[in-house]
C-alpha positions as CSV (number, residue, x, y, z in Angstrom):
1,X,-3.6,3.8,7.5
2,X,-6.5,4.2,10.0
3,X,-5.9,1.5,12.2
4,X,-2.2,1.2,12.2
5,X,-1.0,4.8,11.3
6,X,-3.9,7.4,12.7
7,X,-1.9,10.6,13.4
8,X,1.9,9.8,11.9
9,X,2.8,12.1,9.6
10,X,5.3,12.1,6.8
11,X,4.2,8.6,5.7
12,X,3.8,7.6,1.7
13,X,1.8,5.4,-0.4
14,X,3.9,3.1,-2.5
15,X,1.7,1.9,-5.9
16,X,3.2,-1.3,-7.3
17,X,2.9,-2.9,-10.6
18,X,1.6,-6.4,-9.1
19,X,2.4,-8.0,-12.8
20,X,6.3,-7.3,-12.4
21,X,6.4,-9.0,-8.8
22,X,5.0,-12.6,-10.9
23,X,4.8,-15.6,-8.6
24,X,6.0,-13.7,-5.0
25,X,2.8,-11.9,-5.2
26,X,-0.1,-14.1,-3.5
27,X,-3.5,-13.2,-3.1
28,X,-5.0,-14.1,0.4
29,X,-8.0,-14.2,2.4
30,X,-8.1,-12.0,5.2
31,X,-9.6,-12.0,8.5
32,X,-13.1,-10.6,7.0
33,X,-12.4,-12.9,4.0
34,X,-11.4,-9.9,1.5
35,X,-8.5,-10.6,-0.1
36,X,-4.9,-9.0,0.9
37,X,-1.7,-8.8,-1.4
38,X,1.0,-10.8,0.6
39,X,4.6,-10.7,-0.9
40,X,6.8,-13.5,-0.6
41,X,10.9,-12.2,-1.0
42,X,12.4,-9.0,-1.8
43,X,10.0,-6.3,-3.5
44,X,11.8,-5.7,-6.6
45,X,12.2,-1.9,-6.8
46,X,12.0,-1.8,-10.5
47,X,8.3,-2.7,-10.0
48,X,7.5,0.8,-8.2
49,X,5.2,2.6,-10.5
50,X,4.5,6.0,-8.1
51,X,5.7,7.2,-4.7
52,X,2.8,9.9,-3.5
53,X,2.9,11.3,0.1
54,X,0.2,10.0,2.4
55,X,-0.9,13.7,4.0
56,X,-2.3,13.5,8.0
57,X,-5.2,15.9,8.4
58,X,-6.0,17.6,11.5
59,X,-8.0,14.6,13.1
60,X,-5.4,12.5,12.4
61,X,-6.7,10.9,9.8
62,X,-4.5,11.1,6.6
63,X,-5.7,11.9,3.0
64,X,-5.2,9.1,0.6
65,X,-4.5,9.8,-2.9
66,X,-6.5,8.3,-5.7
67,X,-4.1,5.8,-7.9
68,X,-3.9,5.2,-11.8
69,X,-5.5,2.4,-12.8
C-alpha cells in the first residue's frame, strides 16, 4: 500500500482463503527473495473470506487492519 497506494483513499483489503484458489495460487520469489502470492486465472469469488476498508491517515499512509488467521 506504501509504495504503490500512499495517499489514495477509499481503497480495501481483500483476505482470501488461498486453500479454495488450489493449483492457480503459486508461491514466488520476489525481488528480495520473499515469497509473493501470484494467481494464475480468474479469482474465484467464493474464496473471499473478508472485505475490510484500507483507512488513509493524515500522512498518507493508510491503516492496515489485522487479519484472522
Amino acid at each position: 500500500a506504501r509504495k504503490h497506494y500512499h495517499g489514495q483513499t477509499g481503497l480495501f483489503l481483500v483476505a482470501i482463503d488461498a486453500n479454495a484458489l488450489g493449483d492457480a495460487l503459486r508461491w514466488e520469489r520476489s525481488r528480495n527473495d520473499e515469497l509473493f502470492p501470484h494467481l494464475y486465472g480468474e479469482l474465484d469469488l467464493g474464496a473471499v473470506v473478508e472485505i475490510l476498508d484500507l483507512r488513509a491517515r493524515s500522512d498518507g499512509g493508510h491503516d492496515v487492519p489485522e487479519l484472522k488467521p
